[in-house]
N, C-alpha and C positions, 0 to 999 in steps of 0.2 A: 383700153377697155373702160366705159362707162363702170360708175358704181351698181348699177341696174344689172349690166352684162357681168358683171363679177359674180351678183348675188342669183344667176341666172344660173351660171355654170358652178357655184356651191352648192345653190338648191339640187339641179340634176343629178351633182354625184351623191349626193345625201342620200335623196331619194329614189334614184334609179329606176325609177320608175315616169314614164313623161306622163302621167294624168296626174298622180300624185303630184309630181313637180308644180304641172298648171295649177292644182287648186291651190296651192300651196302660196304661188305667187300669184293668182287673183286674174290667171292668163285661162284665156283658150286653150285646147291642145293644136291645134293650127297656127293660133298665133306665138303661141310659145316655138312651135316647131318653127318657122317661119325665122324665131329672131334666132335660134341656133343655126342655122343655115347661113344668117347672117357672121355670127362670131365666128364661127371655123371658114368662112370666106375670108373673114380678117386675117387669122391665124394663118391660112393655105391650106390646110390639111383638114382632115374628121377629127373632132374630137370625142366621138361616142357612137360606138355601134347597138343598133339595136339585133334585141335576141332574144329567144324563147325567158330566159331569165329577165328580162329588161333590158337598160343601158349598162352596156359596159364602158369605159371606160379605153380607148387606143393609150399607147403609151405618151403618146404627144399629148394627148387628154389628161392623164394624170399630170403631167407636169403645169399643164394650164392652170386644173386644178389646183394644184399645189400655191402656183402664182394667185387665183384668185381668194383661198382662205388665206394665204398670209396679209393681201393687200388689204381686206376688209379688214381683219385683226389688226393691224396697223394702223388703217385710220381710227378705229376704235379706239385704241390706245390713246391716238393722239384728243380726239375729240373726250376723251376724259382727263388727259391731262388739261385743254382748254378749260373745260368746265369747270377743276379743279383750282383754278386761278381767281375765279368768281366768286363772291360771297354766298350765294346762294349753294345747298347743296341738292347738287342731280348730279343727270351721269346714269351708269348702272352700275349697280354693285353686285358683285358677282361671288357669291357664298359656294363653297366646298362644306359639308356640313354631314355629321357622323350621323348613321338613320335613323340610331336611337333617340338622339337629340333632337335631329328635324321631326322627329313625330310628337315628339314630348315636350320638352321646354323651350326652343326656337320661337314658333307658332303666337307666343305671347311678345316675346323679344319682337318679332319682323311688326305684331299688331302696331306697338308702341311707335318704330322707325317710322312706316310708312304713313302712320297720321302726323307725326310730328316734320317730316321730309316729304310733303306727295308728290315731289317735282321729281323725287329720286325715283329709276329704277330697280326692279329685283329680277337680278337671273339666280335660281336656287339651284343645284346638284345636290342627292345626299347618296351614300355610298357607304363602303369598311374606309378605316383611318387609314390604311395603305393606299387607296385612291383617291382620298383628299389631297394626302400629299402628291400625288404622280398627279392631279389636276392643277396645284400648284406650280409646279416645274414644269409643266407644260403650258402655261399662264392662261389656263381657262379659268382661273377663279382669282379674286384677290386676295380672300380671304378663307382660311378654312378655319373647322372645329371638330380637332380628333379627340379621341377618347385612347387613356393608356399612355404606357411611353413610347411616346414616338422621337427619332430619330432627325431633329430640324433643327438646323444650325444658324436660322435666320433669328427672326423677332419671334417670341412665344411668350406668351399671358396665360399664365394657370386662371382660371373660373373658378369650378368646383370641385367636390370630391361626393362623391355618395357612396352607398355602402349596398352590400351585395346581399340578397335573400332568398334563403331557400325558401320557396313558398307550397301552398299545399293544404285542404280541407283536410287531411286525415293525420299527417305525423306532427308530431308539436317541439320534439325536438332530433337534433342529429345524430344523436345514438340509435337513432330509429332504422336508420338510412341501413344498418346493418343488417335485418332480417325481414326488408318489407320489400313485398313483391310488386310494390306498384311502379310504372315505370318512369324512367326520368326524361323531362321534355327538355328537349336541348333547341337550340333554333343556330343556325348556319351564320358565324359571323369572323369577325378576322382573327389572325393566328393569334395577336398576343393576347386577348380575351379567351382564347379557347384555350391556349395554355395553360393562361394563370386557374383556369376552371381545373382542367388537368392536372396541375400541380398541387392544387387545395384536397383533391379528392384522393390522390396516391399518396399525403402525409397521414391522410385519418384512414383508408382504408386500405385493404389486400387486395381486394378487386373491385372488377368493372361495375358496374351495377347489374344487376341480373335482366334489366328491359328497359329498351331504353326508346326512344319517339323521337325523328329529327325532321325539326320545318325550317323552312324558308326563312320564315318573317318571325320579327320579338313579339307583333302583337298576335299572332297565332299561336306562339309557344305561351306568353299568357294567358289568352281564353281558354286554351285546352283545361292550364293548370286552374284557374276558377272556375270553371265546370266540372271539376274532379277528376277528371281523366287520370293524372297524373301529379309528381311534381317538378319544378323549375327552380332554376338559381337567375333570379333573377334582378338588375339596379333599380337602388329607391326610386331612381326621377321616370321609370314607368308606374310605382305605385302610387296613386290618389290617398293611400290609407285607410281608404272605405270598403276596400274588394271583403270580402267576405270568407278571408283565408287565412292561418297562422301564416305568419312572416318571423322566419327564426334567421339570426343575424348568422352568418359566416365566420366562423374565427381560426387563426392559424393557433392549432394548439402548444407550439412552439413557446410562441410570448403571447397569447392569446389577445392579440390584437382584429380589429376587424377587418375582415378581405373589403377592400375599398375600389376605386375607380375615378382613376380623375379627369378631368375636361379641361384640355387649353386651344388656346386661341393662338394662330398659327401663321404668320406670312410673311413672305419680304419685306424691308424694310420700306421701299420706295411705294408699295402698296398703300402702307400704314399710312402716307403720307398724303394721300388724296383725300378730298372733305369727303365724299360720300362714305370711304372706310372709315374716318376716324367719328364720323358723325354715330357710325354702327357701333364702331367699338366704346365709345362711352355708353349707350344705351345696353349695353350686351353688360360691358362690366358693372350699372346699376345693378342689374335683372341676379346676373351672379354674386353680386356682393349679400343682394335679399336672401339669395338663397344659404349661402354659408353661415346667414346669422339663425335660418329656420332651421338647421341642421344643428347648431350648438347645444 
């Protein structure tokens, strides 16, 4: 199979859809269909039934399939290992990237890479730090950046650390939290963030909060909380410092230390080794060294 008829038969399973598919690769729907006719005549058999759902997929299909994403992911490999031989740095660089981060602090870090590299590529994912990793090991990224402890036995660079804040227009401090009916904005994120929130909250108090608001997204659980709705516990690296709201520090009353949060830098070894990652990971560790110094 051509590189064309690989990216033919990845496209259609993606998108299971043959109009989709056509836009998608820049085809007709007849001449798209035309050169599938052609592939599964190579092959001998259907590799996709159509159906009220779309294309599905025959089981000879799936294995095609199977054949044609690894064969393109392979030569990709390879065509970045070439690249990487070159002084020049391109390529794609392919980030795993925590969402908190990619909304917040990333965004200046990629500004910086991509003026100073424009030969290089960016493919971004962001995701929970439990999918960063699982896109690592599944080698769709080179590079990730989880947030917490995470469990990676490869190469790993701590960045930063920030610090946790209850935030909120009306309570000024945490002893509040005990008789105040306003409810707590919480936002949907990965277990061990949601634990350590759990864990902070059953040292200082007896129970639940009395109301509580749970979204999706960090930057919806912040608006809420600066429009008064509510409050949130929320990391400095979404606060600008300007929002218009008490920001009371999180402390284990334990050793009354601050509830923190830290950010590393995550990947295989042989990753780190290509110029477009290591071109990243120095600009990345400038951007995080600034940052540790504005935190002191």
């Amino acid at each position: 199979m051509t590189t064309t008829e690989l990216e033919i038969i990845k496209t259609l399973a993606e998108e299971g859809n043959m109009r989709k598919a056509a836009e998608r690769l820049f085809l007709s729907q007849p001449a798209l269909s035309q050169r599938l006719q052609t592939i599964e005549k190579e092959w001998g058999t259907l590799l996709f039934i159509r159906s009220q759902k779309g294309l599905e997929p025959t089981p000879a299909g799936e294995l095609v399939i199977a054949y044609a994403k690894e064969t393109i992911l392979k030569k990709e490999e390879t065509a970045e290992m070439i690249a990487s031989l070159a002084n020049k740095v391109h390529g794609t660089l392919k980030i795993a990237c925590a969402s908190i981060v990619g909304q917040t602090w990333l965004p200046q870090v990629l500004k910086e890479f991509v003026n100073t590299y424009p030969d290089a590529k960016i493919s971004l994912m962001t995701g929970w730090s439990s999918e960063i990793v699982r896109a690592l090991y599944d080698g769709e990224a080179h590079i990730g950046i989880v947030r917490g402890q995470v469990d990676w036995k490869s190469k790993k660079e701590y960045l930063f650390r920030d610090r946790l804040y209850l935030v909120d227009q009306e309570i000024t401090s945490i002893d509040e939290l005990t008789n105040t009916n306003r409810p707590f904005i919480q936002f949907k994120s990965d277990s061990n963030y949601y634990m350590e929130i759990q864990r902070w909250w059953q040292r200082h108090f007896t129970q639940n909060p009395w109301r509580q608001i749970t979204v999706d997204q960090i930057e919806t659980c912040k608006q809420l909380a600066l429009n008064g709705i509510g409050y949130a516990i929320l990391p400095a690296i979404t606060l600008t410092g300007d929002e218009e709201v008490n920001r009371i520090p999180l402390l284990n009353s334990e050793e009354e230390f601050e509830l923190t949060r830290d950010t590393w830098l995550i990947g295989y070894e042989s990753s780190f080794k290509l110029k477009q990652v290591d071109a990243f990971t120095q600009v990345v560790n400038k951007y995080a060294e600034r940052l540790r110094m504005e935190s002191e």
